[in-house]
N, C-alpha and C positions, 0 to 999 in steps of 0.2 A: 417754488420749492420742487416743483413738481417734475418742469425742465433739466434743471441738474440732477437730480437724482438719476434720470433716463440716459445725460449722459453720460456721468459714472459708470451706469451698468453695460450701455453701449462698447464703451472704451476698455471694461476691464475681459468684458466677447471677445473684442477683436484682440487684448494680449493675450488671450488663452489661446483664441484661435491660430495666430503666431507662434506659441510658442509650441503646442502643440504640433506644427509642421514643422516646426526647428525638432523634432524629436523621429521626425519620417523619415527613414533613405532606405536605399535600393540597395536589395539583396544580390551580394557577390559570393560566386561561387567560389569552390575552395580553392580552383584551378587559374580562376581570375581570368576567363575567357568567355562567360557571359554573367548579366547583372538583369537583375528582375526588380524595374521600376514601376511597375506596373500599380495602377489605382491609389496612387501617393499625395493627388490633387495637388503633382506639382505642377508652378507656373510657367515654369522653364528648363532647360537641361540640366541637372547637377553636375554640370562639369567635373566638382572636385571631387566629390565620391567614386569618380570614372575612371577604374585604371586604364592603363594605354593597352594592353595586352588583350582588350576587348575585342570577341569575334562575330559574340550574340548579346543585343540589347530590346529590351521589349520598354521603351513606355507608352503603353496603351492605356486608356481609360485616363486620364489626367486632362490638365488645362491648358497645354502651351501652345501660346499663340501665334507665335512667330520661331522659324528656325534659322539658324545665322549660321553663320562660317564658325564661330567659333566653338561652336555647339559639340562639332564631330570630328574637327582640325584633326586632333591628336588620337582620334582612334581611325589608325591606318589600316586597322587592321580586320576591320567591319567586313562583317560578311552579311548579318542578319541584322534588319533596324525598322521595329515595328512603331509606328507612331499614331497606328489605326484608333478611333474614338479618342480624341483631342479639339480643340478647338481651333486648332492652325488655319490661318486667315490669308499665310503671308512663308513664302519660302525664299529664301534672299536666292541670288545666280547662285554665289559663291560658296550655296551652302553644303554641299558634297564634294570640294574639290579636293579633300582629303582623304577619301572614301570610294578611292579608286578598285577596290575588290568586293564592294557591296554587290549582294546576289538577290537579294530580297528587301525590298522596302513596300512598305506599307503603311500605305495617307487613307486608306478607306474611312468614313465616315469624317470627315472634317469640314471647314468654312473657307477653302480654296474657291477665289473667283474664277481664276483659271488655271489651266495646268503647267507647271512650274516645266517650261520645254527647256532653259538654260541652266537652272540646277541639276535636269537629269542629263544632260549632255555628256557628260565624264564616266557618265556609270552604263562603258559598255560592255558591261557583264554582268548585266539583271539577268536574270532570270524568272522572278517572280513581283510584280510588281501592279499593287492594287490601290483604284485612285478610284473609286465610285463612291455614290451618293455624297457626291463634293456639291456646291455651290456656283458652281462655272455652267454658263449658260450653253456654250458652243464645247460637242465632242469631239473635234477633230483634230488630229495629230499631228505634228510637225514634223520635221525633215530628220530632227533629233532619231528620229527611231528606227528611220534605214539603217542604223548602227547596230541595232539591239538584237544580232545574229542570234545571241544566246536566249532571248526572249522565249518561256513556255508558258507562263499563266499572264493574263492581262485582263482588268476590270476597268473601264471606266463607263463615264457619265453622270447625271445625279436629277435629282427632280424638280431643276430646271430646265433642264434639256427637253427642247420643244421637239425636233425635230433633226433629222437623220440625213447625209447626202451623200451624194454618189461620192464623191471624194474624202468622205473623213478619213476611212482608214486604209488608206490607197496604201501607205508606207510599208503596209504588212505586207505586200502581196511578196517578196524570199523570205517571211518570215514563216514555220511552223510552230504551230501554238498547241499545249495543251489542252487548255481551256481559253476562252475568251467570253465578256459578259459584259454585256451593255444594261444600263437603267435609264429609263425616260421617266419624263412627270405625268401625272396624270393630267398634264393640258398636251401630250403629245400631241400634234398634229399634223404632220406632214414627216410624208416617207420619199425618199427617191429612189426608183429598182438602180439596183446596181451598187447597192453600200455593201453587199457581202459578196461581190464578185471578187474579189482581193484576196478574201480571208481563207485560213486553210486553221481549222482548228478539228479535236476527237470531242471535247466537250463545248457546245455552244447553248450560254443562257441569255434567256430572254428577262429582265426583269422590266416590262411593260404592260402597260394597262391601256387596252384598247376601249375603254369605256365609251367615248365619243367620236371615236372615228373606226367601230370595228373593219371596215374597208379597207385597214391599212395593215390588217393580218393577210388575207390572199396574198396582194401583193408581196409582204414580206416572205412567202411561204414559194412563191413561184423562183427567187431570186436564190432560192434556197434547194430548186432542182436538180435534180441528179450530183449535187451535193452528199459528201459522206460521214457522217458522226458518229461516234460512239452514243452521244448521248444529246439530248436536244430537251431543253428546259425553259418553260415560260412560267414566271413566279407571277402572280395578280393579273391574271390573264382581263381578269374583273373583277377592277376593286371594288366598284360600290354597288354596281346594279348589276339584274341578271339581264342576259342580251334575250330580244325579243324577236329577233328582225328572219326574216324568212329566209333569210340569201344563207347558202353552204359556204361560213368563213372560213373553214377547215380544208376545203377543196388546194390542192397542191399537197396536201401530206402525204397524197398516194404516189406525189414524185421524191421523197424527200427520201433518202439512202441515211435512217437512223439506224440504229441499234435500238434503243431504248428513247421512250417516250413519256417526259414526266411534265407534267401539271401539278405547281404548288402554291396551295392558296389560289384566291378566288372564287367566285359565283359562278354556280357550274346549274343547270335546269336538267330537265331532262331532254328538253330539245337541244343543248347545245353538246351536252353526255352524246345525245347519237349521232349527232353533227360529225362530234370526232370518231365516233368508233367505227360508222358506215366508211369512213376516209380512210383509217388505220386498220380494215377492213382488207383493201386493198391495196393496201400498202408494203414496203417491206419493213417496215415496222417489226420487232420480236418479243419486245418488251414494253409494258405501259404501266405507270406509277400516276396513283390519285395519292395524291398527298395534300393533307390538311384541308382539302376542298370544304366548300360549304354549299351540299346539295339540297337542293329542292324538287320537290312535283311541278311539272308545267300544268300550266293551268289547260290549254288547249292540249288534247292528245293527240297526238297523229297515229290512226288507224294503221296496222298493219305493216308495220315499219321494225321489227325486231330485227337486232342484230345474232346473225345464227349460225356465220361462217367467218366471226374473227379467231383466225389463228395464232395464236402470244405461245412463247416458251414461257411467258411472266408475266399474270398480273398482280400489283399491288393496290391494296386498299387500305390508306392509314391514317388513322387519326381520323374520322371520319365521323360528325355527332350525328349523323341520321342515316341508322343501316338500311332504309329502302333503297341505298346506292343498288344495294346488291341484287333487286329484280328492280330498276330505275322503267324497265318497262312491263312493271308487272308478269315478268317471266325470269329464267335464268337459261334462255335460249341462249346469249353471249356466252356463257359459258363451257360450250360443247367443246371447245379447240384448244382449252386452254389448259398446259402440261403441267404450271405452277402457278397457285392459286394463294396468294397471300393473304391474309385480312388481320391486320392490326388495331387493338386500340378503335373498333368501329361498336361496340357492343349493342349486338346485338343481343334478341334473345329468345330466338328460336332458332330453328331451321327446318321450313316447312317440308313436308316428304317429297313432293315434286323436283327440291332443287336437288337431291341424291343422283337422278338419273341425269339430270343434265353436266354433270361433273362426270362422266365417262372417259375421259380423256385426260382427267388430271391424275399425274404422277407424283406430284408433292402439293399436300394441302396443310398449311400453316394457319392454325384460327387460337395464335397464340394472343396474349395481352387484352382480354377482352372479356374480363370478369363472368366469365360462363359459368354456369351452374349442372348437373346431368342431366337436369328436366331439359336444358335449352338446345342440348345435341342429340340427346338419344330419347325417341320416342316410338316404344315398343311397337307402336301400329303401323309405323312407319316401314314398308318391304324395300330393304336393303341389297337383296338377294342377287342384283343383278345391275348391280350400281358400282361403282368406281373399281372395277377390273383391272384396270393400270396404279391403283396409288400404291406408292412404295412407301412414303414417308410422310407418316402423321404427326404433327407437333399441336398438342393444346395444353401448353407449358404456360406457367400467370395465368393461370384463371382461379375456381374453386370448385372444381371438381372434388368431390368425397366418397363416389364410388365405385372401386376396381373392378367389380362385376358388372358395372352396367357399362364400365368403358370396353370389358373384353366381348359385351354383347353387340357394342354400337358396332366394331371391330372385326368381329369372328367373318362376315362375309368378305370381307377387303383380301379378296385371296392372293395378290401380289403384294401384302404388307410387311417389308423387313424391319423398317424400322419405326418405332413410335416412343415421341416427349410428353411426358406426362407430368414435369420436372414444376414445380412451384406452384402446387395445388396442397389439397390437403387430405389426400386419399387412404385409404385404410380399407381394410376387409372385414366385417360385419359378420360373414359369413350366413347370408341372407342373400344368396344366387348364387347360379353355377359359373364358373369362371374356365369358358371355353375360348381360348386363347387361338390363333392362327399358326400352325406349327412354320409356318413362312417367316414369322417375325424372329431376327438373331439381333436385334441390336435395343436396349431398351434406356432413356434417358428418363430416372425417376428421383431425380434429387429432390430436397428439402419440399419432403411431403409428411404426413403424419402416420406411419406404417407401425405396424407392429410384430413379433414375430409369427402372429398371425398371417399376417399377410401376405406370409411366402406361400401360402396355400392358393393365392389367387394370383400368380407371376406366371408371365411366360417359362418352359423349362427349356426350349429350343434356342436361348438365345449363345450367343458367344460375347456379348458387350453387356454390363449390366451395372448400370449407374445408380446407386439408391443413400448417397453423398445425404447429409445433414436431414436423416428422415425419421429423426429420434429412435433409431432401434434400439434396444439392450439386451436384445441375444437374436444368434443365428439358429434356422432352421436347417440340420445337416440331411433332413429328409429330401429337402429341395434340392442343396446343392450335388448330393447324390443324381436328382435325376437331371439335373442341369449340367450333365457330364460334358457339353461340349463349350463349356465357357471359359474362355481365353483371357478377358480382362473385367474385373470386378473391383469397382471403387466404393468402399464403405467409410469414406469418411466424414469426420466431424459428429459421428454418430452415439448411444452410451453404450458400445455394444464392452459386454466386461469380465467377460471371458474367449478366449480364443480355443475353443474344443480340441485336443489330440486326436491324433489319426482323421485330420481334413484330409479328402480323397478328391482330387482333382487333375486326372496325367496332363490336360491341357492349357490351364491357367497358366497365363505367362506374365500377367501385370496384377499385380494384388494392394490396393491402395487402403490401409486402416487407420491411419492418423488422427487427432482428435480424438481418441473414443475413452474408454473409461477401466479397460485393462490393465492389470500391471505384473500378469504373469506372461514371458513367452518362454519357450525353448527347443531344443533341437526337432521334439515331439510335434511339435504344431504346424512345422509346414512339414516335414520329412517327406509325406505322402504325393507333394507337390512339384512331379518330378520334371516339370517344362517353366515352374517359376523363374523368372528371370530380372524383373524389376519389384522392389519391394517397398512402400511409404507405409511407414509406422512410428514415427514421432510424435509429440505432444500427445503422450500417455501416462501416467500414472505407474511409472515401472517401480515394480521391488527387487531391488539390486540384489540379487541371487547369483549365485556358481551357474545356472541354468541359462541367467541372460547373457551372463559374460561369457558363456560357452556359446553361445547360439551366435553374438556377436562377434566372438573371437573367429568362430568356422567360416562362419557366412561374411566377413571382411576380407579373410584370410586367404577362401579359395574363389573370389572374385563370379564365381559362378549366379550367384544373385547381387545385382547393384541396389544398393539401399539408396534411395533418392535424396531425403532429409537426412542423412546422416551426417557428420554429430549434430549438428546443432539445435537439433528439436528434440533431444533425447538426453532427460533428466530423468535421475533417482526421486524417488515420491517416499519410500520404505526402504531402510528402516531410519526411523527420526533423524538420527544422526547423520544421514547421507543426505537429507532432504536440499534435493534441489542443485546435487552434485550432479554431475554432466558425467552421464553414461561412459562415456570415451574415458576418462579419469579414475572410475572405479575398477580395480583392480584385485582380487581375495588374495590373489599370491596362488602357487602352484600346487602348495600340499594341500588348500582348501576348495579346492576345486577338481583333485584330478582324485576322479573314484579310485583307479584303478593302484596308484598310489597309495592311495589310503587304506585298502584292503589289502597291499602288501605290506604297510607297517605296521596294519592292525592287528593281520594271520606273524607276522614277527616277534611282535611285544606279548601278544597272547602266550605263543612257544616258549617265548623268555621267561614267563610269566612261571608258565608250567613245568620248565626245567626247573627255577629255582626252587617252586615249592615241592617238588618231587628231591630237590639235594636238600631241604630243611628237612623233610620227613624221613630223609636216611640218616643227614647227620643225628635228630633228634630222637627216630627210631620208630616214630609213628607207625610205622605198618605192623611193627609189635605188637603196640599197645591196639591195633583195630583188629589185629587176629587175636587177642586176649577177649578183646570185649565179645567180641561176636562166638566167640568160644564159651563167655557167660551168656549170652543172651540165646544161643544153642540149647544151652543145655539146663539151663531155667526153661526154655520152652518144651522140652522133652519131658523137666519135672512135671511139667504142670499136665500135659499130656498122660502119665502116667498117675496122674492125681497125687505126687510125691509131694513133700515141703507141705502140707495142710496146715499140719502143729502148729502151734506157737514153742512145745516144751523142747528141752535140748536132750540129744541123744549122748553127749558127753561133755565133762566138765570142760577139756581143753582139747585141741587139733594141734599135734607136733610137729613144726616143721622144721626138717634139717636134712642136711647131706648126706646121702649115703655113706660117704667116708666118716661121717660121726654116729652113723647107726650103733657102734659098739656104746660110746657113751651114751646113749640115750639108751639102749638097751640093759646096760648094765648099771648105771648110777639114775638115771632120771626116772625110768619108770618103776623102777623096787622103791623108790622113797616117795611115790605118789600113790600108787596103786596098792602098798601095804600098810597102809597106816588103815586104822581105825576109824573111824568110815573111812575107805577106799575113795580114791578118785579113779573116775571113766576116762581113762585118756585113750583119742585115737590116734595110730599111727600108721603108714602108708601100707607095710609090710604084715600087720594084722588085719585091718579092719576095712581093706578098699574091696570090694567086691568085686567077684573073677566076673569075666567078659564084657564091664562095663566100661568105658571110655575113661581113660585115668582123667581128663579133668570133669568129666562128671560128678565122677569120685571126690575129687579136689573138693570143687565145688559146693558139691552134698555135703559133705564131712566138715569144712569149716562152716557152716550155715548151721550143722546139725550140730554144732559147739560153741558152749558159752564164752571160752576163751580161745585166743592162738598163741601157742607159744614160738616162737621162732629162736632154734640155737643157731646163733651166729660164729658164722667161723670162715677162715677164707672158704675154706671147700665149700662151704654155702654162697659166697659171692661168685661163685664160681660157677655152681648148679643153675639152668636154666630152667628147671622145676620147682626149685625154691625160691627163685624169683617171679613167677607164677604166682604160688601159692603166697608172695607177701603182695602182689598187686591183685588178684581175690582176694585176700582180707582188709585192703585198702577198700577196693569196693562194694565192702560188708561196712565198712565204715563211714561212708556217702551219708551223710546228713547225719550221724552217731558224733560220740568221742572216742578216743583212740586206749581207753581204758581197757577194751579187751584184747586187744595187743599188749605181747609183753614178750619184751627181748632178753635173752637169755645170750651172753658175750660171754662164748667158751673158752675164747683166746681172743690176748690182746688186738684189735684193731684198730687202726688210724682211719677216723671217717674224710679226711683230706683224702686218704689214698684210695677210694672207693670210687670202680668207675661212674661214669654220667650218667649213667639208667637208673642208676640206685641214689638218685637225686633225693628221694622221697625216704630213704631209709637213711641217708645223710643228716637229712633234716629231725628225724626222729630219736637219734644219735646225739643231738644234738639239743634239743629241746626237750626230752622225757626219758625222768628214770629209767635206768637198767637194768637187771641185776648180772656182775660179773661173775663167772666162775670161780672159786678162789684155785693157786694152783696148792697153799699148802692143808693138809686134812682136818688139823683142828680149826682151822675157819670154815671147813666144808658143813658144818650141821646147823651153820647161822644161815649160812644160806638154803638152806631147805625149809629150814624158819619161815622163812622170806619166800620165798616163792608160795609155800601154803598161805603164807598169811595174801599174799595178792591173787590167789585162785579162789579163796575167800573159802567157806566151810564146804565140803563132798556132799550137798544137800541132795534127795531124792534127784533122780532125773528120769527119762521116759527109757525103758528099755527097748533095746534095738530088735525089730518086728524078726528080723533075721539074722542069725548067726554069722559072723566074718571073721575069720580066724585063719583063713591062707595067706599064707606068705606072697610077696608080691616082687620080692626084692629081685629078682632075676628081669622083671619087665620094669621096674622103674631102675635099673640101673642101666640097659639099654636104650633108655629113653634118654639119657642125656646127653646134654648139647652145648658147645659154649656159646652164649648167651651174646649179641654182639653188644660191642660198645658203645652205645650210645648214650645220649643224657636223658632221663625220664623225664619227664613232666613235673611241675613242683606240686606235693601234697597238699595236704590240709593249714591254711592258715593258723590253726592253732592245735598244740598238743597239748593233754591232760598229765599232768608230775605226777607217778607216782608214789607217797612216803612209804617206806621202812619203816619195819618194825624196829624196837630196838631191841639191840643184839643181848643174847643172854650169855650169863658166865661161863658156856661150853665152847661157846662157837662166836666169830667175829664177823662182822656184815662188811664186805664189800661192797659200798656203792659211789660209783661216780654218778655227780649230778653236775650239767655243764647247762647254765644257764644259754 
């Protein structure tokens, strides 16, 4: 049972596993001119996936075994065709003969016995063309390659290749190579002088391990005489053991015309470290790279043997697990000559005081990637003083560094320092040391560290470059930038800084990078002051879409004088909700809500319009009357009061008369002999008796109705005519303020139409019209009903307060030259409500006149 079950689950793997690669194929571009097959684990070409228009195809990293003619027939049109890490065993003749414009092919890493010299026949216009760490025993080239004019990189061999002969690569010798690269096995065994007599390349690698024959490096190195390279590379110089042997393998390097001299990978001792460097010593060597080495202490030392006068434009030290490389002979005497001084990735974790002076001669030292702490660089006991006079350019960027003041202490004597990386630490100012900076340094690389606006207190102010990109700030110090007058380009971004200060003063900024941060006000105000900006990044912010930004962005698009870098498309609205997330470039307020100057001319406009017309309502309505009325009573109530007049509560006379001069006879002859003779007497005042000489007639007014229990007003046109009598019924209106209108009593001497009665007298219209009157009669036996009546509404001549002073001068010559006609306007509306008042009923003498007009 147990059998089938296994192979059920076996059978239903390999349909998954099928079906699963039925669902893999190779990504074509939009353009349909190259296809990315790459790690598809496919077994063979996809042909049908393949359009013909194909220029660049990569299947690398898959399984195919075998390549055919029909593979690449149809793409004519190949220029590029990587088929590196596969397991191709087997290249048919005919398998490129379609493929006559391929420029680059690539078989590196595959199971070639040998090298396919009839398939590459056709293709002569390679150019780049890599065939190492193949499975072919023999590296030598055939006749195919006299063709291969265009030829500039070539790799072969693989780690069967025992052994090297004068004739492999004779075919090269009219060719010019870029690079060229051989690998042997580590059973190499036999060299013959004269295999790179032929060759003419700028980069030549070694990838050979002389483990068991080191003997056949001299030789290789003599053949390699007065030979000229850019660069010269041996990868597993020693792959498994370190060399022991007392013979100078390195001897010939001092003829060898490199540039640069790299060692990657391998067992390196210290005896074979000065093997090379006493060689490269004397050599013209300029440049020397330790890459990925794996150094050791020799066990035997050799006495008195430092290296002390190698001269390098460049050394590199990388990747490196054991930093004794760096005194490999317990000194750093090597280092006296040397201008550029790399160390990567080697971490150490010190640097004892000694190796300071012997760095005198270096101009750029790099001790980036190397997880440094400040204890491991700077140690205060350490005299600096007189140590690296030439460096210009310090980078200890990737480490963890945390503090600015003890890096401007390690620093302050480096008296040729311009520039220094401090760029991916975690530095900040404490403010716990003094931060004495080298006024020589202008250029400062401090991105994504952990600063705070503290920390502008411990910054170089001398620089003109000043990088402090993703270093969590959320506000700037305008104290700094003040004295940091001479800074030309300043990138803050990715930062939370979240405001942008007005009146930034900077004449020589001329690149200002703020993107990323967390502001979302700008405007014209914020760089104004920045009169040499020239490039501007300020996208991916938080803007609130104001008249401000769109002014700022309108100028600053408009007169091309500042180029915005990211503009539009990293510039979104954030505020207000409604815009969220609108694209800057699109938001638009429109003209009249943005333009001030606009807005204060339609504003200073409507305002004036405003004020004309209530200045034409108060003429048409007459308002300036009634405010020279009022202010005429509140005059001369304060004059009373001043004078300590108006005290009483008691009245000085039963009624106040008012009427027109032109009816003075009727009141003088009919009105007051049938009030003032009767039995008790009534106190009536009248203007031309009782107003006192040299005092202000509406004083008088004033007084005298306040000092009377009632007002009678004779109506008559001459009185709608009078502008004293219209006075004197709007003070007794305003005796009426919070009263009823019962001590009012109109007296209609002759007929009037209250329709025909101009607009001011709005209020005596209405009283006309809602409260008893009593009319004059014109015939004489109705005239004693009406005296009836008007006693009976003045109510009984009861006791009243006698007048402190005597007023008996006539007044009539100054209240007749007082008059004035009154203009036309409409008054005000009165009292919402009037008091009716009843008649008496009329007796057998005399007949009552009264209209009552609901």
């Amino acid at each position: 049972m147990l059998v089938p079950l296994v192979l059920i689950l076996s059978l239903q793997a390999v349909l998954h596993i099928k079906h699963a690669k039925a669902k893999q194929s190779c990504t074509i571009a939009f353009d349909k001119l190259s296809a990315d097959c790459k790690g598809l684990r496919l077994d063979s070409v996809p042909t049908t996936q393949l359009p013909d228009s194909l220029e660049e195809l990569d299947l690398s990293f898959n399984t195919i075994h075998v390549i055919r003619k029909q593979d690449f027939v149809k793409l004519t049109y190949l220029r590029v065709l990587k088929l590196n890490f596969n397991n191709i065993s087997l290249v048919l003749d005919d398998a490129f003969q379609g493929n006559l414009l391929l420029e680059e092919l690539n078989l590196f890493n595959n199971s070639l016995t040998e090298i396919p010299f009839k398939a590459l026949e056709p293709l002569t216009n390679l150019k780049v063309l890599e065939m190492s760490n193949n499975l072919y025993s023999q590296a030598s080239l055939g006749a195919a390659f006299l063709n291969f004019n265009q030829l500039k990189v070539l790799s072969i061999g693989g780690p069967l290749v025992s052994s090297l002969g004068s004739r492999d690569i004779y075919v090269l010798k009219n060719i010019s190579l870029d690079k060229f690269a051989v690998k042997t096995g580590t059973g190499f065994r036999d060299y013959e002088p004269g295999y790179f007599k032929s060759l003419s390349t700028k980069h030549l690698w070694f990838d050979i391990a002389f483990d068991k024959n080191p003997d056949l490096l001299p030789k290789m190195l003599k053949d390699l005489a007065n030979k000229t390279f850019d660069v010269l590379r041996f990868r597993n110089l020693f792959e498994f053991q370190y060399y022991t042997g007392k013979r100078d393998i390195f001897y010939g390097l001092q003829y060898v015309n490199a540039q640069t001299l790299t060692f990657y990978r391998g067992k390196f001792n210290e005896e074979v470290m000065r093997m090379a460097l006493k060689n490269v010593e004397i050599s013209p060597i300029k440049a020397l790279e330790l890459l990925l080495i794996d150094f050791a202490r020799s066990q035997n030392r050799t006495q008195g043997s430092s290296v002390k006068n190698l001269s390098l434009d460049r050394l590199v030290l990388s990747d490196i697990s054991n930093p004794d490389i760096m005194r490999f002979d317990w000194s750093f005497t090597w280092l006296n000559h040397v201008r550029k001084f790399i160390v990567w990735n080697v971490n150490f974790n010190s640097v004892p005081c000694d190796s300071w002076p012997e760095m005198k001669s270096v101009e750029l030292l790099d001790i980036s990637n190397n997880q440094l702490l400040d204890s491991y660089i700077y140690n205060p006991l350490c005299d600096t003083r007189n140590t690296l006079h030439k460096l210009d350019t310090f980078n200890v960027s990737h480490n963890r560094l945390t503090s600015l003041s003890d890096l401007a202490s390690l620093t302050k004597d480096f008296v040729k320092l311009t520039t220094i990386d401090m760029s991916h630490n975690q530095l900040q100012y404490l403010g716990n040391g003094a931060c004495d900076w080298r006024k020589t340094i202008t250029k400062v690389i401090g991105n994504h560290n952990s600063l705070t606006s503290d920390s502008f207190k411990c910054l170089p102010t001398s620089v003109n470059f000043l990088d402090l990109s993703y270093s969590s700030l959320d506000q700037l110090d305008m104290d700094y930038f003040n004295k940091a007058s001479e800074l030309t380009e300043l990138l803050l971004s990715g930062n939370k800084i979240k405001f942008i200060p007005s009146g930034w003063k900077n004449r020589y900024l001329r690149t200002l990078a703020l993107d990323g941060n967390s502001f979302g006000l700008v405007s014209m105000k914020s760089f104004k002051d920045m009169l040499s900006l020239r490039v501007l990044t300020a996208g991916n912010n938080p803007y609130h879409c104001t008249c401000d930004l769109y002014t700022f962005i309108q100028e600053t698009t408009s007169k091309g004088k500042v180029t915005i870098t990211d503009w539009p498309n990293n510039y979104k609205c954030y505020h207000p909700e409604r815009l969220l997330n609108t694209m800057v470039s699109k938001y638009s307020p429109g003209h009249l809500a943005c333009d001030i100057t606009l807005v204060i001319i339609i504003s200073v406009s409507t305002t004036a319009a405003v004020v004309l017309v209530i200045m034409l309502l108060c003429y048409i309505f007459h308002v300036p009357w009634y405010v020279k009325a009022t202010y005429q009573i509140i005059r001369a109530k304060y004059r009373a009061h001043k004078e300590g007049l108006g005290q009483g509560v008691d009245y000085a006379f039963h009624a106040f008369i008012s009427y027109s001069h032109s009816d003075a006879d009727w009141v003088r002859n009919h009105l007051l002999p049938c009030l003032e003779n009767v039995k008790p007497p009534y106190r009536l005042c009248i203007h031309e008796r009782d107003f006192i000489p040299g005092k202000w007639i509406i004083d008088n007014i004033i007084e005298n109705i306040e000092n009377s229990r009632k007002v009678i007003f004779v109506l008559s046109h001459n009185f709608v005519n009078s502008e004293w009598c219209n006075y004197e019924l709007y003070f007794a209106q305003q005796r009426a303020i919070g009263k009823t209108f019962s001590d009012v009593i109109l007296v209609v001497k002759e007929p009037i139409d209250p329709t025909s009665l101009p607009s001011k007298f709005c209020k005596l219209k209405r009283m006309l019209n809602t409260k008893t009157y009593l009319e004059w009669p014109q015939q004489p036996t109705e005239q004693n009903f009406f005296w009836i009546q008007l006693r009976s509404v003045l109510g009984k001549p009861n006791s009243i307060r006698p007048r402190t002073i005597s007023r008996h001068s006539r007044l009539s010559s100054a209240r007749s030259v007082s008059l004035i006609e009154a203009p036309q306007i409409q008054d005000p509306e009165g009292p919402d409500e009037e008091d009716h008042q009843n008649s008496p009923q009329p007796s057998n003498k005399c007949q009552l006149t009264c209209i009552e007009v609901a």
